[in-house]
C-alpha positions as CSV (number, residue, x, y, z in Angstrom):
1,X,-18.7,-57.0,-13.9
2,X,-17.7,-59.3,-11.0
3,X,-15.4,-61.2,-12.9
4,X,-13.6,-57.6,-14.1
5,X,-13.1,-56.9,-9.8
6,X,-11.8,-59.9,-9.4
7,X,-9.3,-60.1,-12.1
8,X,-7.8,-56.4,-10.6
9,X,-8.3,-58.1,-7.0
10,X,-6.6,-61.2,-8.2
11,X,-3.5,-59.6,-9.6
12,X,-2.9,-56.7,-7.0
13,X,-2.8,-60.0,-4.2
14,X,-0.4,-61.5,-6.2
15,X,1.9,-59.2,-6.3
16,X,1.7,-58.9,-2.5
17,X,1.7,-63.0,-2.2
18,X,5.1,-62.6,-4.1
19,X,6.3,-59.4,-2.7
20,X,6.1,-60.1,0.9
21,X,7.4,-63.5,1.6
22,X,10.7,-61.9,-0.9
23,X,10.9,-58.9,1.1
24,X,10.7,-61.3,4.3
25,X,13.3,-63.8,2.9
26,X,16.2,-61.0,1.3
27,X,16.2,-59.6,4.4
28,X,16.8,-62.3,6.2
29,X,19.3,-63.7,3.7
30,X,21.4,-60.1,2.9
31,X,20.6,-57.7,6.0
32,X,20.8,-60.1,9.1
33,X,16.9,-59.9,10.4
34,X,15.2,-62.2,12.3
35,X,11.6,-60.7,13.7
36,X,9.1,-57.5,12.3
37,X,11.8,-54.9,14.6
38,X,14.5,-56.2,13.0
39,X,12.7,-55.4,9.6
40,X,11.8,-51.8,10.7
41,X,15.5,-50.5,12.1
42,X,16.9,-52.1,9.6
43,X,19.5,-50.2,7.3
44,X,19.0,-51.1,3.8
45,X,21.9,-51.5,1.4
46,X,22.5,-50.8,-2.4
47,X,22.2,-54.3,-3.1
48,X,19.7,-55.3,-1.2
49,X,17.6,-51.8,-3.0
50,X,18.1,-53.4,-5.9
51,X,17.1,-56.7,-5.2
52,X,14.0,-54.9,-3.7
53,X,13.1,-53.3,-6.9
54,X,13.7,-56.2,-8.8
55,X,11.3,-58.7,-7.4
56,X,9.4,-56.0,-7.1
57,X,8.8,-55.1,-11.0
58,X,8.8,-59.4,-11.6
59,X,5.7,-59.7,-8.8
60,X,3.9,-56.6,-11.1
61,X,4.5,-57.9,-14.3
62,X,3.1,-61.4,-13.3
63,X,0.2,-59.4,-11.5
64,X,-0.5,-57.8,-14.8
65,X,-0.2,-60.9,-16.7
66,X,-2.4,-62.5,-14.1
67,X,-4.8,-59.4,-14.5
68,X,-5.2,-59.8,-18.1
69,X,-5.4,-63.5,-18.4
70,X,-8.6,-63.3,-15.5
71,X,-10.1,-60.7,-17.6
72,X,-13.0,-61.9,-20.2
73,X,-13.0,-58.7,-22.3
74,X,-10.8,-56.0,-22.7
75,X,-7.7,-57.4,-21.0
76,X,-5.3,-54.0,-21.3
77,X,-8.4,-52.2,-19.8
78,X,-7.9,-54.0,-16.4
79,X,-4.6,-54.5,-16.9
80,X,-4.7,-50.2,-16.3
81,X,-7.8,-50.4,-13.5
82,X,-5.0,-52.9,-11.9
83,X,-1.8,-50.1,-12.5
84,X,-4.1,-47.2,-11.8
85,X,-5.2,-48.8,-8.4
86,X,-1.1,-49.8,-7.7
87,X,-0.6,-46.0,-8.3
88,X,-3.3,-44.6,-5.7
89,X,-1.6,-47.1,-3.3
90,X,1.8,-46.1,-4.0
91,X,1.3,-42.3,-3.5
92,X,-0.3,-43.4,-0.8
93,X,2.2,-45.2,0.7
94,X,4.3,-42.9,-0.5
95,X,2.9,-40.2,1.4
96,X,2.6,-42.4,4.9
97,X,6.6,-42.9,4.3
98,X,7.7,-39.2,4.1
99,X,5.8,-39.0,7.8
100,X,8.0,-42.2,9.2
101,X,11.1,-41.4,7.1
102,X,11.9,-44.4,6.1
103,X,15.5,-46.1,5.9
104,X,15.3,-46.7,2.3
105,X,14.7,-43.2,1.7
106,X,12.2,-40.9,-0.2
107,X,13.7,-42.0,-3.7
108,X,12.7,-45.3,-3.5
109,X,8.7,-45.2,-2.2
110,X,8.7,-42.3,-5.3
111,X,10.3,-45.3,-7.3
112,X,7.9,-47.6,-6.5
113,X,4.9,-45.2,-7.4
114,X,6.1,-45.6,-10.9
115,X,7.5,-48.9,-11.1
116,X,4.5,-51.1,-9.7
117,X,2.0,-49.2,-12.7
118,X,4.7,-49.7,-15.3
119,X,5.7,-53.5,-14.4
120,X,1.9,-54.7,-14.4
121,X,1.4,-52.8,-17.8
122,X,4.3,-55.0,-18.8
123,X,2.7,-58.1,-17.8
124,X,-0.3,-57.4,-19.2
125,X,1.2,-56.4,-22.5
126,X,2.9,-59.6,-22.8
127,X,-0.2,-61.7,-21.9
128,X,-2.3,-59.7,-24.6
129,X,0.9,-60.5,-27.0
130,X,0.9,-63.9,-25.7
131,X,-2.1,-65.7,-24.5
C-alpha cells in the first residue's frame, strides 16, 4: 500500500521537478524575466504557449512512466490514481485561474486539465509496453 502512494507521489513531483525549473528557464530565455514579478505580469507569447505545453506533456509522460515503473502491481492502475490526481489539481488550478485571469488565458489552464492526465497515461502506457 505504501509503496502504491509513493509511486503516484513519486511521479506527480517529477513532473513538477521538471516543470518548474523549464517554466523558470523559457521564460527567462524567450520572455525577458528575471524575478517571481517579472514571471506574474508577464505577457506570454504563441511560442513561448507552445513550448509551455510541450515540456509540459514530456514532464507527464515521464511522470507516468516513473509512476508505473515504482508501482509493484498493477502499474496502469496507478498510472490513472497518478492522472486522476493531475486532473483534481488541474480543475483546481483551473478554477483559482479564472479568479486571477491569468495572461495565458482561460484556454490554456482548460488545456492543461486534459493534457497532464493524457501525457502521464502516455508514459505509463509505454513503460507497461516497455519495461
Amino acid at each position: 500500500m505504501l509503496r502504491s502512494i509513493l509511486s503516484v507521489l513519486a511521479g506527480f513531483a517529477a513532473i513538477a521537478a521538471l516543470v518548474m525549473p523549464a517554466t523558470i528557464i523559457s521564460a527567462r530565455l524567450m520572455l525577458g524575466t528575471r524575478s517571481r514579478e517579472d514571471m506574474m505580469k508577464m505577457k506570454p507569447t504563441p511560442a513561448y504557449t507552445a513550448v509551455s505545453l510541450v515540456f509540459s506533456a514530456i514532464a507527464g509522460v515521464f511522470g507516468g512512466w516513473l509512476t508505473a515503473r515504482i508501482a509493484d502491481h498493477a502499474p496502469m492502475r496507478h498510472v490513472f490514481g497518478l492522472a486522476g490526481f493531475m486532473f483534481v489539481m488541474g480543475l483546481f488550478s483551473f478554477a483559482q485561474n479564472l479568479k486571477m485571469k491569468t495572461a495565458q488565458g482561460r484556454w490554456y489552464g482548460g488545456t492543461l486539465v486534459v493534457l497532464g492526465p493524457a501525457s502521464a497515461i502516455l508514459g505509463g502506457w509505454l513503460c507497461a509496453a516497455c519495461c
